[in-house]
C-alpha positions in Angstrom: 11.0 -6.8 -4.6 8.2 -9.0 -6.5 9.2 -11.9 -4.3 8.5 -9.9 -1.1 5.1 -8.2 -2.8 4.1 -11.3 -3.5 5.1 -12.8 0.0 3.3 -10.6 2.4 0.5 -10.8 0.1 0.1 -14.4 0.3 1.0 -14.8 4.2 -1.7 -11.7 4.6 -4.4 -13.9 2.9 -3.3 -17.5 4.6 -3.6 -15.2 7.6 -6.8 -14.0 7.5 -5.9 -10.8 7.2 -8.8 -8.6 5.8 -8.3 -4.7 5.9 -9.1 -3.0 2.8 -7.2 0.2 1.2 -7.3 3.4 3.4 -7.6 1.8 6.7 -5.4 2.7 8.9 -2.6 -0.1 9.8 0.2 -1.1 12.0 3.1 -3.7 10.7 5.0 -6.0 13.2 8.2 -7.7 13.0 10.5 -7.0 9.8 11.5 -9.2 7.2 10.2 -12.7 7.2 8.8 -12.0 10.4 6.7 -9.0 9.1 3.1 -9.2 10.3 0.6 -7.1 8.5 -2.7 -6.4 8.8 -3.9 -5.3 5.5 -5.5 -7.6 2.5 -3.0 -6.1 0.3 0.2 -4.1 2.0 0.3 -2.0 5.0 2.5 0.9 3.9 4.3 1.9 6.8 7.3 4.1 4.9 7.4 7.6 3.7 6.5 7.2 0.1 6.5 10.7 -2.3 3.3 12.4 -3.3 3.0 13.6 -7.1 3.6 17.5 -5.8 7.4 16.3 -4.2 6.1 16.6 -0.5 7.0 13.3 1.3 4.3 11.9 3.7 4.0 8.4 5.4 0.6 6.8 5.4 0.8 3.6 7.5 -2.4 3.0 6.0 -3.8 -0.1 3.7 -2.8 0.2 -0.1 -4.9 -1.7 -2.6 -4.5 -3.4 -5.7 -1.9 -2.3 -8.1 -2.1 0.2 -10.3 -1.3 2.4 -13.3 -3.5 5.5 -13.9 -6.1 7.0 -11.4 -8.9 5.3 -13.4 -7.8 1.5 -12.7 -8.9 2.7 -8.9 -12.3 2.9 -7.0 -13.6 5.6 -6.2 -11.8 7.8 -3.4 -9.2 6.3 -4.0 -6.0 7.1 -6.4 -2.8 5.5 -7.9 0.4 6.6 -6.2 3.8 5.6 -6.6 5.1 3.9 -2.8 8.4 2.8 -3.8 10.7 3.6 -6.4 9.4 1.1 -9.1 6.8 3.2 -11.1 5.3 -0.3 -11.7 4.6 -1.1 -8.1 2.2 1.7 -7.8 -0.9 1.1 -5.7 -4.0 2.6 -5.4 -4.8 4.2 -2.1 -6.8 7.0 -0.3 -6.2 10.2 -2.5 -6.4 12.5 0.7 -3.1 10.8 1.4 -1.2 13.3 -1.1 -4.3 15.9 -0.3 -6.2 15.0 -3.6 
């Protein structure tokens, strides 16, 4: 799972590829084919918010996290796979905070 973190990160940057956390995305292809548009990771699956309810952003996630805190402002840490350490900070309306 690092391997492909680290993979669509790098294609994203040798691409150009320059939206930031919270906009609003749209992933092509699947696999090693997978085009996306965000500096970071376009997440595109129904990830679960802190209150259980399960929503799918297809948004721009940001830099990885661990606590609210390691985010910018209007923006907060949630968990968008099941590996507590891949946690990424991202819009906080996403999960209505």
């Amino acid at each position: 799972m690092r391997l492909l973190a680290l993979t669509l990160a790098l294609t994203s940057t040798l691409l150009g590829c320059e939206k930031l956390a919270g906009e609003p995305c749209e992933v092509s292809g699947d696999g090693f084919t997978r085009r996306d548009p965000c500096s970071q990771v376009c997440v595109d699956w129904a990830i679960t918010c802190p209150d259980g309810r399960e929503v799918t952003p297809d948004e721009c996630a940001g830099l990885h996290c661990s606590v609210d805190e390691d985010c910018p402002e209007g923006l907060s840490c949630l968990q968008i796979d099941s590996v507590p350490a891949n946690a990424r900070c991202m819009r906080a309306e996403v999960c209505g905070g």
